[in-house]
C-alpha positions as CSV (number, residue, x, y, z in Angstrom):
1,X,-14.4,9.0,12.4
2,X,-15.8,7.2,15.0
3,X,-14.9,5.5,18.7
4,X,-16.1,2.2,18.9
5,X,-14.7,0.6,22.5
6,X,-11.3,1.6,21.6
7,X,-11.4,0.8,18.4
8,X,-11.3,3.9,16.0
9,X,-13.8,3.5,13.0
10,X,-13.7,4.9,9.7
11,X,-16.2,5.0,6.8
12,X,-15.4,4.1,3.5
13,X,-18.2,5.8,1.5
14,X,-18.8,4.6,-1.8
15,X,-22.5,4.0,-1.3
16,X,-23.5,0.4,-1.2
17,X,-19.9,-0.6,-1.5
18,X,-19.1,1.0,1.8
19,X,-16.9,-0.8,4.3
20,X,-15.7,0.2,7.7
21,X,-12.0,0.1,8.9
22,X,-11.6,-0.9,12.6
23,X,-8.1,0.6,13.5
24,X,-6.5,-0.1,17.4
25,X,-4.7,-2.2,19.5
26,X,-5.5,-6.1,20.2
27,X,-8.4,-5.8,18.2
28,X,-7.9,-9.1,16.3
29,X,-9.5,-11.3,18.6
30,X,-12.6,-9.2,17.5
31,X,-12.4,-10.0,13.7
32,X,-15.5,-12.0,13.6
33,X,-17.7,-9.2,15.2
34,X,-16.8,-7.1,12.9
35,X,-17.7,-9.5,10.0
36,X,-20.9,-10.3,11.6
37,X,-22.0,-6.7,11.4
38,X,-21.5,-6.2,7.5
39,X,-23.0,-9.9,7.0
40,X,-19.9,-11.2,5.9
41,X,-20.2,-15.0,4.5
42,X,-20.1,-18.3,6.9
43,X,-17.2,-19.7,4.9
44,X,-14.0,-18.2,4.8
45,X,-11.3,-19.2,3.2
46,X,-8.0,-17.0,4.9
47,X,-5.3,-16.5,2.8
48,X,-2.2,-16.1,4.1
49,X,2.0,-16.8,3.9
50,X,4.3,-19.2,4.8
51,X,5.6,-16.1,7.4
52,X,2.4,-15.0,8.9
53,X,0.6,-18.5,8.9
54,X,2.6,-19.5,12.1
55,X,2.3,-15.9,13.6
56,X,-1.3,-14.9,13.2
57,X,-3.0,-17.9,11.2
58,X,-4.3,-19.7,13.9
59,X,-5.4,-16.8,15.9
60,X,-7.5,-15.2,13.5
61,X,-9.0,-19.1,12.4
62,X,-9.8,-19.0,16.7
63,X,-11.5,-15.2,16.5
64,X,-13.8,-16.7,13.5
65,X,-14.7,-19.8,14.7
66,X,-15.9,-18.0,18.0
67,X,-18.2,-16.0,16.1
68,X,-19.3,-19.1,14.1
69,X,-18.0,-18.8,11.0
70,X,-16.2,-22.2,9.4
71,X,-12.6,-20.9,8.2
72,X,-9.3,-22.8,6.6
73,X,-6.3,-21.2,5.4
74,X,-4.7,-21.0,2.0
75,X,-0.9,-20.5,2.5
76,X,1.0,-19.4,0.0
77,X,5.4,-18.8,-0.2
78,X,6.3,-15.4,1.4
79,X,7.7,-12.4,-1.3
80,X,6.7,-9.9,-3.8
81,X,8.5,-12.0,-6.2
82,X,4.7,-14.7,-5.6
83,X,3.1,-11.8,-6.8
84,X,2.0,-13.1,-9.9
85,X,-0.6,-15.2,-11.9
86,X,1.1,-18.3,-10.7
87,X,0.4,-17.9,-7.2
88,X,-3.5,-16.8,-8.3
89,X,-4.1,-19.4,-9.8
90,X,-2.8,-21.5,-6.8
91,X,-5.2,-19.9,-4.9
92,X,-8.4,-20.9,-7.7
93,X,-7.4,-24.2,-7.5
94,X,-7.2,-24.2,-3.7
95,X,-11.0,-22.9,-3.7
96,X,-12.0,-25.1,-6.3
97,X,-11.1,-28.4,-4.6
98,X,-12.5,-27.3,-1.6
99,X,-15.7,-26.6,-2.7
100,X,-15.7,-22.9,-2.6
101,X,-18.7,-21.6,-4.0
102,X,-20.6,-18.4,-4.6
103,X,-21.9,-18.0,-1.1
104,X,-18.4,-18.4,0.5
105,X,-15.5,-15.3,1.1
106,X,-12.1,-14.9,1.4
107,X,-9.7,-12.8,4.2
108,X,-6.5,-11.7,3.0
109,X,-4.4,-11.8,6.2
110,X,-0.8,-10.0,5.6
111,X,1.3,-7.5,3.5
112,X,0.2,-6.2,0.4
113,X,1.1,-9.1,-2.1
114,X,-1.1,-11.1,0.3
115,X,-3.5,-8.6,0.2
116,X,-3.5,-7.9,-3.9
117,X,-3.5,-11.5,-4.6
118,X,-6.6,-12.3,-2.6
119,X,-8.5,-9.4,-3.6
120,X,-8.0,-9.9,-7.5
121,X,-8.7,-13.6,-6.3
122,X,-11.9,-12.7,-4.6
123,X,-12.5,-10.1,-7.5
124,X,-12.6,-12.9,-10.5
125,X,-13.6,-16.2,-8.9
126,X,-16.8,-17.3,-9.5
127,X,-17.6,-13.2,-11.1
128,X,-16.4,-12.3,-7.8
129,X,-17.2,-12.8,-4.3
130,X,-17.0,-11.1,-1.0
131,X,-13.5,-10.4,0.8
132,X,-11.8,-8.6,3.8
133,X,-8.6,-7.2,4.4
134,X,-6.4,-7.9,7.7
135,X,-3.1,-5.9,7.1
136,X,-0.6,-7.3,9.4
137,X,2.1,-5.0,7.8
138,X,2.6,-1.0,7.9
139,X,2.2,-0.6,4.8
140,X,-0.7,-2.6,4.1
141,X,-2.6,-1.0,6.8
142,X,-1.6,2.5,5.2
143,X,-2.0,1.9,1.9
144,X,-2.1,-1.0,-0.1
145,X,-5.5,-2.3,2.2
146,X,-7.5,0.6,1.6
147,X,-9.2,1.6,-1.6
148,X,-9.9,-1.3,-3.7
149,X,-6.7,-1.7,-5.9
150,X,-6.2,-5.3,-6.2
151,X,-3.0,-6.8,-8.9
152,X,-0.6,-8.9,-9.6
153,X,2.7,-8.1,-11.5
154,X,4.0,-9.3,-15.1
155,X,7.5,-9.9,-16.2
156,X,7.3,-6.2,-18.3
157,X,5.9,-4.1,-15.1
158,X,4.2,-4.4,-12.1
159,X,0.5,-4.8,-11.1
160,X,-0.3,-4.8,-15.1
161,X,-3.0,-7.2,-14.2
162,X,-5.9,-6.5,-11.8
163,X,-9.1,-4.9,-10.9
164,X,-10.5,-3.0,-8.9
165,X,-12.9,-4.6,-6.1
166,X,-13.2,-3.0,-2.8
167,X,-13.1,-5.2,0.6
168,X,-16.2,-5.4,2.7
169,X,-14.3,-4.4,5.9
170,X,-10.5,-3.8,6.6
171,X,-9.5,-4.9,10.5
172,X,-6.4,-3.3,11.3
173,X,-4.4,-3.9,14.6
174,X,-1.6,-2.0,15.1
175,X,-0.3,-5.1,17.7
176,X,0.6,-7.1,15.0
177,X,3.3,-4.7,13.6
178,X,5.1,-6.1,16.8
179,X,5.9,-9.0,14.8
180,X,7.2,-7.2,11.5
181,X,10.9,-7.7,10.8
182,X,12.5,-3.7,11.4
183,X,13.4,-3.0,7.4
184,X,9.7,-4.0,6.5
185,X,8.1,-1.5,9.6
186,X,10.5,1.5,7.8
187,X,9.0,0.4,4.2
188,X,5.7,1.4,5.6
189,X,6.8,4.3,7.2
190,X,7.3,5.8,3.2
191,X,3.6,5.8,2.3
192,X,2.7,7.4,6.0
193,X,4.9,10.2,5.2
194,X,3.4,10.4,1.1
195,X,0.3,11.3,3.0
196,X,1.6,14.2,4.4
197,X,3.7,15.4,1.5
198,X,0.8,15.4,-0.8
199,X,-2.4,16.1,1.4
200,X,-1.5,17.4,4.9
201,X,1.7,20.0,6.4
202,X,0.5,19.5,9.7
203,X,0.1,16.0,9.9
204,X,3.9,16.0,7.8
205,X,5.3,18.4,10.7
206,X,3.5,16.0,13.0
207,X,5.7,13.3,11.8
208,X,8.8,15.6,11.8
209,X,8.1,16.0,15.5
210,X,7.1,12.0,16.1
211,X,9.4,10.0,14.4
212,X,11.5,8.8,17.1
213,X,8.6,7.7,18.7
214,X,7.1,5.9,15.7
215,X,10.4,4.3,15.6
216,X,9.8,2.8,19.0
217,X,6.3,1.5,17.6
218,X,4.6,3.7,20.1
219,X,1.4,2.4,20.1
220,X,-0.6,6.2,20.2
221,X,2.0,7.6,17.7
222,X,1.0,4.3,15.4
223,X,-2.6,4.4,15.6
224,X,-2.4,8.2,14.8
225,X,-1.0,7.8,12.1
226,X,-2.6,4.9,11.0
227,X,-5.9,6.7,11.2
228,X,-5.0,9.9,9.7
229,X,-3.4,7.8,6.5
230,X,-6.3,6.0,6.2
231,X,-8.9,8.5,6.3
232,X,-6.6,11.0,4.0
233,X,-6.7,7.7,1.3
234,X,-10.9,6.9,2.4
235,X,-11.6,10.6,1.8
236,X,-9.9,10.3,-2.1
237,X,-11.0,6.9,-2.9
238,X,-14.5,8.5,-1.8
239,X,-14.2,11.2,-4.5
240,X,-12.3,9.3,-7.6
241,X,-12.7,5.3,-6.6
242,X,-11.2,4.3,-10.0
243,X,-8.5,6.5,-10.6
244,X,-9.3,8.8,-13.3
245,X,-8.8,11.9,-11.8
246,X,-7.7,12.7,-7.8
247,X,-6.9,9.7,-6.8
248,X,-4.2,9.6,-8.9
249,X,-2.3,11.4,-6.6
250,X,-1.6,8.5,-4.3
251,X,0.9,7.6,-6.7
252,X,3.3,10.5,-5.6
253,X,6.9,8.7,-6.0
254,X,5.4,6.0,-7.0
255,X,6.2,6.2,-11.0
256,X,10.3,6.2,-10.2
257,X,9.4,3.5,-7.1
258,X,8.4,1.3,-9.8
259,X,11.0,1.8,-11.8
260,X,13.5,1.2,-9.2
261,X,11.5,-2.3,-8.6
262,X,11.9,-3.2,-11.8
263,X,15.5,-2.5,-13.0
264,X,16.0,-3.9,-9.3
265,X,14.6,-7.1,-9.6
266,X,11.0,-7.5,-7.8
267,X,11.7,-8.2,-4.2
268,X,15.3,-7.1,-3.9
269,X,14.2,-3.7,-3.0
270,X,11.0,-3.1,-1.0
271,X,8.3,-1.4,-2.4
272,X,8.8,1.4,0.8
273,X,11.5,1.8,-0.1
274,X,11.6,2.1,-3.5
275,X,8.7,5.0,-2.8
276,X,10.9,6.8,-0.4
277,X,13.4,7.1,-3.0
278,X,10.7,8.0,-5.7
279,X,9.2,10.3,-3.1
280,X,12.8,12.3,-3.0
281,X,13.1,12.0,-7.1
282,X,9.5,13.7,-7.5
283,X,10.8,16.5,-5.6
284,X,13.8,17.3,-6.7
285,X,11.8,17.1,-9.8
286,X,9.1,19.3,-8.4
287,X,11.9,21.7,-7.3
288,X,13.0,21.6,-10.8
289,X,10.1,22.4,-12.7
290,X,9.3,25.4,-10.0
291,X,6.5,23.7,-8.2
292,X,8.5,23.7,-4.7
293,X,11.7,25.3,-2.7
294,X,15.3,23.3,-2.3
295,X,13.8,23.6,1.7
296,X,10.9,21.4,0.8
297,X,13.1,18.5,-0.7
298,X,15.2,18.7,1.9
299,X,12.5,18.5,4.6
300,X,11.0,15.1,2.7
301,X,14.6,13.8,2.3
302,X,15.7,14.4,6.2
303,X,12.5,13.2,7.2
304,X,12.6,10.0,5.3
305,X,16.3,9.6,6.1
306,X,15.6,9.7,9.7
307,X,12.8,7.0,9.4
308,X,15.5,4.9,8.5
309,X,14.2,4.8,4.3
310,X,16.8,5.1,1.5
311,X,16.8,8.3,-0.2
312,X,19.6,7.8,-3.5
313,X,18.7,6.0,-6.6
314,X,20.5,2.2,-6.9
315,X,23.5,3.0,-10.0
316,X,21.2,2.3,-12.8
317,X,21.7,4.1,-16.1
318,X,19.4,7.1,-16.6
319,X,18.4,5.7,-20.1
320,X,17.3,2.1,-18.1
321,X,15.2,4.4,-15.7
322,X,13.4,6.0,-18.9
323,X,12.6,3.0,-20.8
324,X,10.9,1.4,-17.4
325,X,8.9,5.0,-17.1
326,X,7.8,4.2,-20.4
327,X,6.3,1.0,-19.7
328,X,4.6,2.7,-16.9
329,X,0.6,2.3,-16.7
330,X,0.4,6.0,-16.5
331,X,1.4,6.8,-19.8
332,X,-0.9,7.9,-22.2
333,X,-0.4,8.7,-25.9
334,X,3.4,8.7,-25.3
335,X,3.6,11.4,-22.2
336,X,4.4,9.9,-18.9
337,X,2.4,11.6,-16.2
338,X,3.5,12.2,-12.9
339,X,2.3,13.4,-9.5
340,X,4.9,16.3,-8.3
341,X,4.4,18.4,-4.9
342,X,3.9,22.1,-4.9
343,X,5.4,22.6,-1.3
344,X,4.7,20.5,1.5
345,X,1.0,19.5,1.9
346,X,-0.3,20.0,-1.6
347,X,0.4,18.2,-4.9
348,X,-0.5,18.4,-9.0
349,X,-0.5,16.4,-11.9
350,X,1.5,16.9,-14.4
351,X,2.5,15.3,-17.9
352,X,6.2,15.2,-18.8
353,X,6.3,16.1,-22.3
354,X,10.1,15.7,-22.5
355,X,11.4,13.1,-19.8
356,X,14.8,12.7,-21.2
357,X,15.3,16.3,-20.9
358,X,13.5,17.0,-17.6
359,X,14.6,13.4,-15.4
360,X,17.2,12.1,-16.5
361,X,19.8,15.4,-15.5
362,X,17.8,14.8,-11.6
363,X,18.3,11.0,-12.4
364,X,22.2,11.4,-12.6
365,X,22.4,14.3,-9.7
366,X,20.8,11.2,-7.1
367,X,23.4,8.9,-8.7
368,X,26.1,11.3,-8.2
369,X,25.2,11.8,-4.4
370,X,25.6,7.9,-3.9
371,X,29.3,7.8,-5.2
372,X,29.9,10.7,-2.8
């Protein structure tokens, strides 16, 4: 990690497909300077929502233009419920009846359904073409931003379709968080505090000791932990880019989140939170299975709590929650496999060879607290 003129750089390093991250505050304006330096296409084509178009749209268009690229905007409706191939292939024929060719890119400016769509988009259009990734939302510039994962969801799961195709560059400015509507900041506080859980106590006791002020959007306390989450996820991706061994343990809490999602209804839960309540699952599952104390649950749980995140499970049946696990892209040969904490810091993966036995008791224990 680097200092570029207040900005704080970090390194991606997957060899040719490297890509920087440029993490600070009121950096925006200097989005075309940084697409200058990794020869980022002429042509842009932005793609954005219906929210974020009016807030940051013409702003970044202005910051291109300066640095002479030739940019438009592709707005599409705002919701994780447009995360799907209807909205994709809105944004093909966008680029085709505007000429978009082979020598052109895209910027995916927002949250993570912004970002996933334009990235598959970018990923399959033409074979693929060049894109960058302006986060405007927490948990995009955490997460979702970062490593490559680009999807959109189907009616039996989410993200079952998509590839994996890393940005060129990933401009994050934590000024724009300003902006984000107060349940959608706390969302993103979820995967800052899966970071620590999995990968880092003292960045986890850090938060402990910080939250209030990352509750006021402080701007140090944000880029801290900005930059810490996103060179914990670089420093993974680095080692296992497609997910077929370490990498897999960015999915902590993320199994039962999708699960939640999906007996939920996509959108009426946020993904954030549906992690911070998969986050708490996992380890009281964890605790369960012997791989961490009843202190360590309650540490994620107060923690999370006092970020503001949910931490019961919505009063679904625990047979529903199993048959969604068992749609779950991590299964394999019938055993669902699932990222558990041993303690606070460090993490394992484990299959469940039994989930009916093993989940569903913690599954009606979580349910029980909420009709307390």
């Amino acid at each position: 990690m680097s200092n570029d003129n207040g900005v704080k750089l970090i390194e991606v390093g997957l060899g040719e497909r490297s890509y920087p991250i440029w993490i600070g505050s009121g950096v925006l304006p200097r989005l075309g300077e940084a697409l200058k330096r990794v020869s980022f296409p002429r042509r842009i084509a932005v793609v954005t929502n219906e929210t974020v178009a009016p807030l940051y749209g013409e702003q970044v268009l202005s910051a291109l233009r300066q640095s002479s690229f030739a940019a438009e905007l592709i707005v599409l409706p705002d919701g994780e419920e447009h995360k799907n191939l209807e909205s994709l292939n809105f944004i093909f024929d966008e680029l085709i009846t505007r000429g978009f060719d082979r020598g052109t890119g895209l910027i995916a400016l927002g949250g993570g359904v912004i970002g996933d769509l334009a990235g598959f988009a970018a990923a399959t259009y033409l074979r693929g073409i060049p894109f960058a990734q302006v986060p405007t939302t927490l948990l995009a510039q955490v997460d979702s931003s970062v490593g490559g994962k680009t999807a959109v969801n189907h009616r039996f799961g989410k993200n079952l379709v998509g590839a994996f195709y890393q940005p060129r560059h990933v401009h994050i400015d934590v000024d724009t968080l300003a902006t984000l509507p107060a349940r959608e900041f706390r969302a993103g506080c979820a995967e800052i505090v899966k970071y620590g859980v999995i990968r880092d106590a003292d960045f986890f006791s850090w938060l402990e000791n910080n939250a209030p002020q990352i509750g006021e959007h402080d701007p140090v306390c944000l880029i801290h932990a900005v930059r810490i989450s996103c060179q914990i996820k670089a420093d993974i991706v680095e080692i296992d880019e497609k997910e077929g061994g370490l990498r897999a343990i960015l999915n902590y809490g993320h199994t039962l989140a999708h699960a939640v999602e999906l007996l939920s209804g996509y959108g009426k839960v946020r993904h954030g939170e549906a992690v911070a309540i998969g986050m708490v699952a996992a380890a009281a599952i964890s605790a369960r299975l012997g791989h961490c104390g009843a202190a360590d649950v309650e540490r994620i749980r107060r923690l999370l709590s006092t970020l503001g995140l949910p931490v019961c499970l919505p009063d679904f049946a625990a047979s529903d929650y199993l048959t969604a696990l068992s749609r779950d892209k991590k299964v394999q040969e019938g055993r669902l496999r699932m990222i558990f904490n041993r303690g606070i810091g460090d993490c394992l993966i484990e299959d469940v060879v039994d989930p009916e036995g093993t989940i569903a008791p913690v599954f009606d224990s979580l349910r029980h607290e909420v009709d307390q």
